[in-house]
N, C-alpha and C positions, 0 to 999 in steps of 0.2 A: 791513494792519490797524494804526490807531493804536494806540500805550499807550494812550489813554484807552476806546477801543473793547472792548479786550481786557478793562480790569479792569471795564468796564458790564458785560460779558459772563458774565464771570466773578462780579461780584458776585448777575449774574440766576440764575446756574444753581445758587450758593450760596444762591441764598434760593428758589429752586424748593425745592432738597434738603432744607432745614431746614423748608419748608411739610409736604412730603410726612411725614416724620420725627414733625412735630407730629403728622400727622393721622392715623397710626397706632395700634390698639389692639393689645398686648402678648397680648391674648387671639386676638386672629384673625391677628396676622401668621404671615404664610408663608415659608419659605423662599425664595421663587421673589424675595417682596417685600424681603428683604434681601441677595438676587443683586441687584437693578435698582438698590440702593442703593449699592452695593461699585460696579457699573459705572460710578453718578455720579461716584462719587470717582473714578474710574479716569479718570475722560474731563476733571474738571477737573486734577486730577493734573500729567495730558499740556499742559492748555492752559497749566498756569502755568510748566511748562518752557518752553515754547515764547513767554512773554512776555518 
């Protein structure tokens, strides 16, 4: 995988996270919905080691 690949990649999954984050209300999140957020970071975390 190119660098330029990686950080497209990376920039998509960064503005996935920040969509989902937007689109949240403080009244209804769930716990479950701030594990899948913790995972995001976990998984790009991993990829920007790996760039």
């Amino acid at each position: 995988m190119s660098e330029t690949t990686k950080v497209n990649y990376l920039k998509e999954r960064l503005e996935k996270f920040l969509d989902i984050l937007d689109g949240m209300d403080p009244e209804t999140t769930q716990v479950e919905d701030i594990d899948r957020l913790i995972s995001m970071m976990d998984e790009l975390e991993e990829k920007i080691k790996e760039a």
